[in-house]
C-alpha positions as CSV (number, residue, x, y, z in Angstrom):
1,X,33.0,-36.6,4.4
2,X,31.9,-40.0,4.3
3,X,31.2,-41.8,1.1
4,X,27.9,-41.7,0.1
5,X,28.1,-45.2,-1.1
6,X,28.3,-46.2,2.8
7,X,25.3,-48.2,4.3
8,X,23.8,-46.1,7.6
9,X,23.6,-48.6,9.3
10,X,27.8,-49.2,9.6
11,X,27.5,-45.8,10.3
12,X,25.5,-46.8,13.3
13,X,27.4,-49.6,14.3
14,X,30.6,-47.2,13.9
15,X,29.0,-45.0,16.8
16,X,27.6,-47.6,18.6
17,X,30.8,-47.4,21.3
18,X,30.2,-43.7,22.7
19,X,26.7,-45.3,23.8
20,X,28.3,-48.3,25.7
21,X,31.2,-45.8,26.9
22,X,27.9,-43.6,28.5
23,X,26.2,-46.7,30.0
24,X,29.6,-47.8,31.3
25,X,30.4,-44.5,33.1
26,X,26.5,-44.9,34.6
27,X,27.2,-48.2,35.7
28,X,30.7,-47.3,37.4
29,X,29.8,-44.2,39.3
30,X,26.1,-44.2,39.4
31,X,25.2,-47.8,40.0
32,X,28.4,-48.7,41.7
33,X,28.7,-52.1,39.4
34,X,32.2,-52.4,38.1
35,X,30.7,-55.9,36.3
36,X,28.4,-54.4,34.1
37,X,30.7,-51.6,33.7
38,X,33.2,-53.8,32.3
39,X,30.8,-55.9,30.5
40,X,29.4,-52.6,28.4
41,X,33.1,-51.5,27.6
42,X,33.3,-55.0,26.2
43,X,29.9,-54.9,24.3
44,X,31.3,-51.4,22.9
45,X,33.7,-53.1,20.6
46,X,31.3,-55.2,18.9
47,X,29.7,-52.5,16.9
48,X,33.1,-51.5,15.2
49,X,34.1,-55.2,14.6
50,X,30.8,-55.9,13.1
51,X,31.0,-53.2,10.9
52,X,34.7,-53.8,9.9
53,X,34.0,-57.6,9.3
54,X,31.1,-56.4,6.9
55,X,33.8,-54.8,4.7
56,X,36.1,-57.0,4.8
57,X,33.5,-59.3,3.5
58,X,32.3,-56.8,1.0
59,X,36.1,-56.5,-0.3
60,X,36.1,-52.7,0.9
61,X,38.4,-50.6,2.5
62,X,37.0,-48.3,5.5
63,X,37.4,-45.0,6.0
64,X,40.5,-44.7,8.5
65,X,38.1,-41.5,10.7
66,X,36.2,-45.1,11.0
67,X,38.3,-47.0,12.3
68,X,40.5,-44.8,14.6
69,X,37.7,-42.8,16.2
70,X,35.7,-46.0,17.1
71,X,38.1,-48.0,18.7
72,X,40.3,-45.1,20.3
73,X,37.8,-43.9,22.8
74,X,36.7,-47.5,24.3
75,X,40.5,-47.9,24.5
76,X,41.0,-44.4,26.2
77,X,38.3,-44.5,27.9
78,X,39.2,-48.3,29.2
79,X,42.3,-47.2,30.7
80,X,40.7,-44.0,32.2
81,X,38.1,-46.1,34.1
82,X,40.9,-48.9,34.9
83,X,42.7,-45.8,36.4
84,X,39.8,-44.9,38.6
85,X,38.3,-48.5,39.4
86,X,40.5,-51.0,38.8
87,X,41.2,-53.5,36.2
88,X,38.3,-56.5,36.3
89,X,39.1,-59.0,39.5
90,X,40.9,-56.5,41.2
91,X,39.9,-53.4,43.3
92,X,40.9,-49.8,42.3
93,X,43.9,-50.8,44.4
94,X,45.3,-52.9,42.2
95,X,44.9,-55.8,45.0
């Protein structure tokens, strides 16, 4: 479990990436806008930066569920949607 001592709101910023990994997957297959779809993914990692640069500020050492589950699905799911659409610049092609 988490400690209690934790703020919510770096819990928040923790979670933050599944909800630009959800707008991401609307904008590749829904929209059809590999842009924004790349620019969400991006966005995604500020949440968990944000919150790890908070504790490192604070002098505290973050839970590693924290860390790992954060940036392990925008990673996964990056290479997942580079699979399907292509990286940015090129097409799914890879041209």
């Amino acid at each position: 479990m988490t400690d209690p001592g934790t703020p919510q709101a770096l819990r928040h910023l923790r979670a933050s990436p599944a909800l630009f990994v959800l707008g991401a997957f609307v904008a590749f297959d829904v929209v059809g806008g590999p842009e924004a779809g790349w620019a969400l993914m991006a966005g995604g990692l500020s949440g968990p930066v944000v919150a790890l640069g908070w504790q490192a500020v604070r002098r505290e050492r973050p839970e590693t569920a924290f860390v790992v589950v954060p940036l392990a699905l925008p990673a996964l799911m990056t290479v997942l949607f580079a699979m399907d659409e292509g990286l940015p610049g090129t097409g799914a092609d890879g041209s």
